[in-house]
Structures are given as C-alpha cells and as structure tokens.
DSSP file (Angstrom, degrees, kcal/mol; ACC not computed):
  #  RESIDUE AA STRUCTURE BP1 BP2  ACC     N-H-->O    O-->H-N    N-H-->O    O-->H-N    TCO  KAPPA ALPHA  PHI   PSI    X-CA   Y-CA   Z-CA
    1    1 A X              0   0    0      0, 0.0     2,-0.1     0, 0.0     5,-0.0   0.000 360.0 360.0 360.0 135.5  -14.9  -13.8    4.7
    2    2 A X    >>  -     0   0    0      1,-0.1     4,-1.2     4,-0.0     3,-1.0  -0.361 360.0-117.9 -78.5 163.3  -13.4  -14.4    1.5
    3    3 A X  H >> S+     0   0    0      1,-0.3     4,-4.2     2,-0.2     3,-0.5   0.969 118.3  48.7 -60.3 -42.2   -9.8  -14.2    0.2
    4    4 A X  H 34 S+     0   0    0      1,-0.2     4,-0.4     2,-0.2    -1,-0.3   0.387 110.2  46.0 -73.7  15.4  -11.0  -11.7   -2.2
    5    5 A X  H <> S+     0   0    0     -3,-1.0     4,-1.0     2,-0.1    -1,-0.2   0.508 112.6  54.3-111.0 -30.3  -12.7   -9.8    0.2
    6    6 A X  H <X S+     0   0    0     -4,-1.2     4,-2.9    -3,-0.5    -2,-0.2   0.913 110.7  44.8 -71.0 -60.8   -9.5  -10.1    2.6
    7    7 A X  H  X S+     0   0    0     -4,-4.2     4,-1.5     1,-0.3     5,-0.2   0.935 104.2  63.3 -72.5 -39.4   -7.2   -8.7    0.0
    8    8 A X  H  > S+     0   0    0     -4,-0.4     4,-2.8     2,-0.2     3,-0.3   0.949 111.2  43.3 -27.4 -65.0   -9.8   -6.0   -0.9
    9    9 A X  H  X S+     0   0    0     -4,-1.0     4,-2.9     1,-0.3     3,-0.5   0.972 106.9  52.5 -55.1 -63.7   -9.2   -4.8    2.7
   10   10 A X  H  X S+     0   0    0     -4,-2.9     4,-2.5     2,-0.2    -1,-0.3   0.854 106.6  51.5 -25.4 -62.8   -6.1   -5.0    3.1
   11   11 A X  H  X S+     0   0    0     -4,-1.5     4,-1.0    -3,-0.3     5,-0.2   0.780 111.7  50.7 -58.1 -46.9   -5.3   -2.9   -0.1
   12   12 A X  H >X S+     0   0    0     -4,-2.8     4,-2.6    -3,-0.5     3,-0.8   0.989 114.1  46.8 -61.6 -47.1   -7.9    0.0    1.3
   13   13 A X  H 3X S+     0   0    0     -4,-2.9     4,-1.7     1,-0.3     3,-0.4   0.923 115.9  42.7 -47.8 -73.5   -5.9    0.0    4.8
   14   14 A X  H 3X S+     0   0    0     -4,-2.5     4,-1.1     1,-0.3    -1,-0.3   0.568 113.4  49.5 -65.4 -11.4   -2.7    0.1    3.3
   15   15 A X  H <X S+     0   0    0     -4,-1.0     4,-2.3    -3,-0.8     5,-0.4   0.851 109.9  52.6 -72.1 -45.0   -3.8    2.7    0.7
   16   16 A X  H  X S+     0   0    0     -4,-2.6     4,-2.1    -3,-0.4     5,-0.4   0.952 112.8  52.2 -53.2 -72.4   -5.4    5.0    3.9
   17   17 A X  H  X S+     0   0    0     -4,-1.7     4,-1.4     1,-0.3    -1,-0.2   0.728 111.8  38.4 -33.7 -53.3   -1.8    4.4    5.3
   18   18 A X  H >X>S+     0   0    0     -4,-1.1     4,-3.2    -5,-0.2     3,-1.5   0.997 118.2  50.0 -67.5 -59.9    0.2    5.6    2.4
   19   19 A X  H 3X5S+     0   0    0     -4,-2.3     4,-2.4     1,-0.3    -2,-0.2   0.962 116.3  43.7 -58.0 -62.8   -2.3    8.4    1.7
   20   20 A X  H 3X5S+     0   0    0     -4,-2.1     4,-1.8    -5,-0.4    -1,-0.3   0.846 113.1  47.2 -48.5 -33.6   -2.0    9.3    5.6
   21   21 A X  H <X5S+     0   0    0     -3,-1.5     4,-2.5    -4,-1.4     3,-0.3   0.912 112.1  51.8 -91.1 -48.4    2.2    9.0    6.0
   22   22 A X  H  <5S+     0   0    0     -4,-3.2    -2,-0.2     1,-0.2    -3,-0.1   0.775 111.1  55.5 -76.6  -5.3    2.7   11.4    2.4
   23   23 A X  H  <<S+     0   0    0     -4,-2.4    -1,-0.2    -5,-0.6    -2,-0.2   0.951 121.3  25.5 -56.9 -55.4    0.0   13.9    4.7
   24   24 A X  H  < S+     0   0    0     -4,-1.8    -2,-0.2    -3,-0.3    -3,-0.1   0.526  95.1 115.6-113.4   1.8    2.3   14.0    7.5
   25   25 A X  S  < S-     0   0    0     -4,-2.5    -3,-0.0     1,-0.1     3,-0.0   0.021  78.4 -92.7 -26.9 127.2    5.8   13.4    5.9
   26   26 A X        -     0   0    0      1,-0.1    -1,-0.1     2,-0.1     3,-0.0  -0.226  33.4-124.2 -33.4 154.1    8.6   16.3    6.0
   27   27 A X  S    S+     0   0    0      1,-0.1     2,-2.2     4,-0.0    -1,-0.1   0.920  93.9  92.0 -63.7 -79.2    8.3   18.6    2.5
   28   28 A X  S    S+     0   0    0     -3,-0.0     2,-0.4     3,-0.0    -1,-0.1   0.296  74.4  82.5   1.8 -40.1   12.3   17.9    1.9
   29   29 A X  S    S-     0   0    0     -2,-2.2     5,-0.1     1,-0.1    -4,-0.0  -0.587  96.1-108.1-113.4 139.2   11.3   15.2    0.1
   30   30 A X     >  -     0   0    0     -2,-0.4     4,-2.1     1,-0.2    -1,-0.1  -0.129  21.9-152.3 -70.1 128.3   10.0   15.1   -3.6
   31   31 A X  H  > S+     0   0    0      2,-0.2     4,-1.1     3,-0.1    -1,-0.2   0.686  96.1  53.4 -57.9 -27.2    6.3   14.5   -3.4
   32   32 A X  H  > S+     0   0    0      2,-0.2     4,-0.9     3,-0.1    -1,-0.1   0.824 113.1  43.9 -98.2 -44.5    6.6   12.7   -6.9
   33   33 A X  H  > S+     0   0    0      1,-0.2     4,-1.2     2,-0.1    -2,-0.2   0.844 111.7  49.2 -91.4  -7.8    9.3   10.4   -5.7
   34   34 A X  H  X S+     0   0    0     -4,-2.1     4,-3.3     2,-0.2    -1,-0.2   0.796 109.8  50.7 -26.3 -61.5    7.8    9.6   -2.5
   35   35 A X  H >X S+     0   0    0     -4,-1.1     3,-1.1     1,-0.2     4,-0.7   0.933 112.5  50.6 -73.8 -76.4    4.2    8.7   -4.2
   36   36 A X  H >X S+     0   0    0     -4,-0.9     4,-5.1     2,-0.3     3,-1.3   0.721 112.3  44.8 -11.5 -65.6    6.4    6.3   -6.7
   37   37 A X  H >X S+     0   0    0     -4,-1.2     4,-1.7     1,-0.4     3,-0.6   0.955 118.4  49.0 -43.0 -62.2    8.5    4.3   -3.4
   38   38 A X  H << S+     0   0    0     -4,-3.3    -1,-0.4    -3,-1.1     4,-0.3   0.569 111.1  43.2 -79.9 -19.6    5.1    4.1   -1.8
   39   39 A X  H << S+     0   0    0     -3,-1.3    -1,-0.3    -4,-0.7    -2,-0.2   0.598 112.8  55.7-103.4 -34.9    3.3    2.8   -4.9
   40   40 A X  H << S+     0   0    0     -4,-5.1     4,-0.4    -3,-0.6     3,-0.3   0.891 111.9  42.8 -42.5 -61.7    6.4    0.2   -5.5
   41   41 A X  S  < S+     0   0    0     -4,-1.7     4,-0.2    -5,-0.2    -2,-0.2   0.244 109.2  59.1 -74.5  -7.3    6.0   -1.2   -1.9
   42   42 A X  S    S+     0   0    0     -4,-0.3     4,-0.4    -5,-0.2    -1,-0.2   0.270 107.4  44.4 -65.3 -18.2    2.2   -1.3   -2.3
   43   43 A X  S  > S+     0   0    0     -3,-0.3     4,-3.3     3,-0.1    -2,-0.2   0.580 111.5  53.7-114.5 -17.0    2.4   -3.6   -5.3
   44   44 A X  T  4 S+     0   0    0     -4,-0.4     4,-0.5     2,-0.2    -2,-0.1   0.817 112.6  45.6 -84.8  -9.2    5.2   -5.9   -3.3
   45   45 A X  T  > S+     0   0    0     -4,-0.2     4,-1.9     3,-0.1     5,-0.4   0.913 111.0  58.0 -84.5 -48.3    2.6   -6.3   -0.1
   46   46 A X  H  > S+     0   0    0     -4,-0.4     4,-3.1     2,-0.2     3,-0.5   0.970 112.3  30.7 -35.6 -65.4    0.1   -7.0   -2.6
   47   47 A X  H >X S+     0   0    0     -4,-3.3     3,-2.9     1,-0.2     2,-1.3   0.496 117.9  61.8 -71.4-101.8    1.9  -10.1   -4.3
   48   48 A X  H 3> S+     0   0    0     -4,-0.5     4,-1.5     1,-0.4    -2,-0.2   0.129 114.7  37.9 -36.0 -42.4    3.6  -11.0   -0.3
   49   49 A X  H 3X S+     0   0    0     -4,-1.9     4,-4.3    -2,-1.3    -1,-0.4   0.854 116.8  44.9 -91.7 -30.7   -0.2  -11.4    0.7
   50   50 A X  H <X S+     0   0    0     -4,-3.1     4,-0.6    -3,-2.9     5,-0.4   0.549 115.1  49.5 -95.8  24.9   -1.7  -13.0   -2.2
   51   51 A X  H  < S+     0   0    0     -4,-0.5     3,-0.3    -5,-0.3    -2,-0.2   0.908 119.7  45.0 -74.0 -59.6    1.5  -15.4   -2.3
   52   52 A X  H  < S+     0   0    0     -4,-1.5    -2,-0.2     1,-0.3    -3,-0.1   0.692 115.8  38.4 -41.9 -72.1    0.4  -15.6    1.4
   53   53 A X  H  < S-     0   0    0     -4,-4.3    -1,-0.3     1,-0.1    -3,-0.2   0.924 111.7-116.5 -69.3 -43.1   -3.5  -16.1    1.0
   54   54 A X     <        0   0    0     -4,-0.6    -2,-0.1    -3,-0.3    -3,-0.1   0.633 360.0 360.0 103.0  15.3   -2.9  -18.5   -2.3
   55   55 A X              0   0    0     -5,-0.4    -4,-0.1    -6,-0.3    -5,-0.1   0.635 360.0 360.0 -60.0 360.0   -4.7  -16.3   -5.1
C-alpha cells in the first residue's frame, strides 16, 4: 500500500465519520457551524497524518 493510497483512506473514513456524527448530533446546534468545526478538524488530521506519513 502506498502513502497515497493510505491518506486516500483515511480521508474517506474520516469523512464517513463526520458525515455520520452531523446524522446523529442533537438539532440545538447550527448545522452550518457544526459542518465548518468539522471541516476545520478534517483539514488539521489531514496535515497531522501527512506530517506523520512524510508527504
């Protein structure tokens, strides 16, 4: 398996994840500012694993 092939996975999981927790999240909470946090913390596990892997 490759790195890029690695990070590729990674990226689907953790998108299925986000997609799956803003499914079953309370309402209370702004849908719009939700997606944003979760799209924030999706781009700092991105660089944290390809510090990681050495892209």
């Amino acid at each position: 398996m490759t790195n890029a092939n690695f990070v590729k996975g990674m990226g689907i999981g953790i998108a299925t994840g986000i997609a799956l927790g803003m499914a079953m999240a309370p309402r209370k909470r702004s849908g719009k500012r939700m997606a944003g946090k979760a799209i924030k913390a999706f781009g700092e596990v991105v660089d944290n694993i390809s510090h990681v892997v050495g892209i």
